[in-house]
C-alpha positions, -999 to +999 in steps of 0.1 A: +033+430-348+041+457-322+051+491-337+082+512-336+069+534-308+058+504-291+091+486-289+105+521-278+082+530-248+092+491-236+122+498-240+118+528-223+099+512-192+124+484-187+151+509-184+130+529-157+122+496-139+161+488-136+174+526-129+189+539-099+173+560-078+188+590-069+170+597-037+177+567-027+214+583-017+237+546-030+264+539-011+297+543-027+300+506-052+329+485-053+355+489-082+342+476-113+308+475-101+276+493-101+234+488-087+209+481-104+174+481-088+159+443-093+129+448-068+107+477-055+075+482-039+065+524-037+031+516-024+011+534-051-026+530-054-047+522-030-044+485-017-012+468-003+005+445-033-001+410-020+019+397-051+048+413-030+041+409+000+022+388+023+004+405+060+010+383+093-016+367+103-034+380+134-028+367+166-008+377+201+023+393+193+043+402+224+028+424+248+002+429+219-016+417+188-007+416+155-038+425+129-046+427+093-066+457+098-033+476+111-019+473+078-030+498+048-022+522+022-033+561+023-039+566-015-005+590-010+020+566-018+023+554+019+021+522+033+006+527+066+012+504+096-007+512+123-013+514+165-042+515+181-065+499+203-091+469+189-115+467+219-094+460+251-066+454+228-035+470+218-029+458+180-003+468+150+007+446+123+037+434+103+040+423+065+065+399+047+079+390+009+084+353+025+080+334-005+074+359-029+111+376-029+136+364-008+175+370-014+207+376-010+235+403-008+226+440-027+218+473-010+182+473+010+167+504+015+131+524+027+122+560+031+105+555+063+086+582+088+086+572+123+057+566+149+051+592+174+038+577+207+054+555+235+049+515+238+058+503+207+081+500+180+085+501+146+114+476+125+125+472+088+144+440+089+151+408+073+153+370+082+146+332+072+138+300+082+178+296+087+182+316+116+168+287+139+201+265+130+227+257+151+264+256+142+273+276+114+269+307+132+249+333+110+262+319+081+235+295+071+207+322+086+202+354+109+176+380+117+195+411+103+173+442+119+182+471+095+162+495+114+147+493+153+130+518+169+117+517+200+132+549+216+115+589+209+147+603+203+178+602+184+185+562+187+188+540+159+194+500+166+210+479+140+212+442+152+221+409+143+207+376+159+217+337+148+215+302+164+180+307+174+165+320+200+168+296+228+196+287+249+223+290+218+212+320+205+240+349+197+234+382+189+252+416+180+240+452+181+250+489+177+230+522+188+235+548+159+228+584+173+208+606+143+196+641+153+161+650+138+155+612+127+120+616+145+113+639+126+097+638+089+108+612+064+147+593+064+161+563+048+176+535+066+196+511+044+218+477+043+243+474+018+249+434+024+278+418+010+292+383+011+323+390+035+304+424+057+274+441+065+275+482+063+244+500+078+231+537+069+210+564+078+204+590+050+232+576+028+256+583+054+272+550+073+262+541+111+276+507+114+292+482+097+299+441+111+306+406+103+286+397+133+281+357+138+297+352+100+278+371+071+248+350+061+251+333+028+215+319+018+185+341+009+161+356+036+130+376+033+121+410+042+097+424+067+076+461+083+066+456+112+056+475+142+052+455+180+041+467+212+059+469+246+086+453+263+116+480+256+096+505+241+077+509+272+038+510+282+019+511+258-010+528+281+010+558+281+008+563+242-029+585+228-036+561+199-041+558+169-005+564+158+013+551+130+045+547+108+049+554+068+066+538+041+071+557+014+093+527-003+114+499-005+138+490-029+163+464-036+197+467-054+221+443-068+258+451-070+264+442-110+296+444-129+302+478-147+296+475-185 
């Protein structure tokens, strides 16, 4: 029989696990409605949580390759994702919640620090098996890209692709400009609702679309960082670099008690 003091630390620790965070700088709610946090990953400890997410496995990955061993935590409450060379090989990594949380609609959000070398780029972006379909536009699927980063400067990209990516595939995208977002830590955050998408940068709004028709089905989440093509060569970069996550968290939108 659990004690009184029991009963209120769980009590206590369910309301923590549910509670907005106030760094987390929450867009302004709808009437009658308010967040609450329903997933979260601050990548305490010392190993990456594969009950939350899953790595890539390795293999080519555009102009690079994708490994296991790019993907770690510093023991700071980081997750680390990083660039450097594997032999003659220029390798980074990407991880994913496929099938272990995907979802719909809410507020998406990491506290991110960005690389700082040339030829590749780091993404916080989410997608599903639906964005290969053809016909409903991005309504039954599409590759949101919360964050892109393959510029040293000021640029942000928030994109949208559907259809797939052959010869019907659509797309959408908007450059944010954000002074000092190469520098130390930021949040880059989706607030995803059934009718629009609104993008932000610090808590304060970059872009917002209905791109393709706003995707209706859940999708997964991913980190990732690639190498090349628009980011440039990656022989010009002195590796090892990296990107940090401090965290990612999840909201729903929930009706005001």
């Amino acid at each position: 029989m659990k004690t009184l003091l029991t009963l209120l630390l769980l009590g206590l620790f369910a309301a923590s696990a549910e509670a907005v965070e106030p760094d987390d700088q929450l867009p302004p709610a709808p009437h009658g409605k308010t967040f609450k946090l329903v997933w979260r990953d601050e990548f305490d400890g010392d190993k990456l949580d594969i009950t939350k997410w899953t790595p890539r496995p390795d293999g080519k990955r555009k102009g690079g390759w994708w490994s296991q061993k790019a993907i770690g935590l510093d023991g700071k409450g980081n997750l680390v994702i990083k660039t450097f060379m594997d032999g003659d090989k220029p390798t980074d990594g990407c991880i994913t919640t496929q099938g272990k949380f995907e979802h719909s609609f809410g507020y998406y959000v990491a506290r991110i620090q960005l690389q700082k070398q040339p030829g590749h780029w780091s993404a916080f972006w989410i997608t599903g098996p639906g964005v290969g379909k053809v016909g409903d536009g991005g309504r039954d699927g599409c590759e949101i890209d919360i964050m892109e980063k393959p510029w040293l400067d000021e640029r942000v990209q928030h994109a949208f692709h559907w259809d797939g990516y052959g010869k019907d595939h659509q797309s959408e995208s908007h450059v944010a400009k954000v002074p000092g977002v190469m520098e130390g830590w930021h949040t880059f955050g989706l607030l995803w609702l059934p009718d629009e998408y609104v993008f932000y940068v610090d808590g304060k709004e970059t872009w917002r679309s209905k791109a393709g028709g706003v995707c209706q089905v859940p999708q997964y989440m991913l980190l990732s960082d690639e190498i090349g093509t628009w980011a440039g060569d990656i022989a010009k970069a002195k590796l090892p670099d990296q990107f940090l996550v401090d965290y990612v968290r999840v909201y729903d939108l929930v009706e005001k008690k």
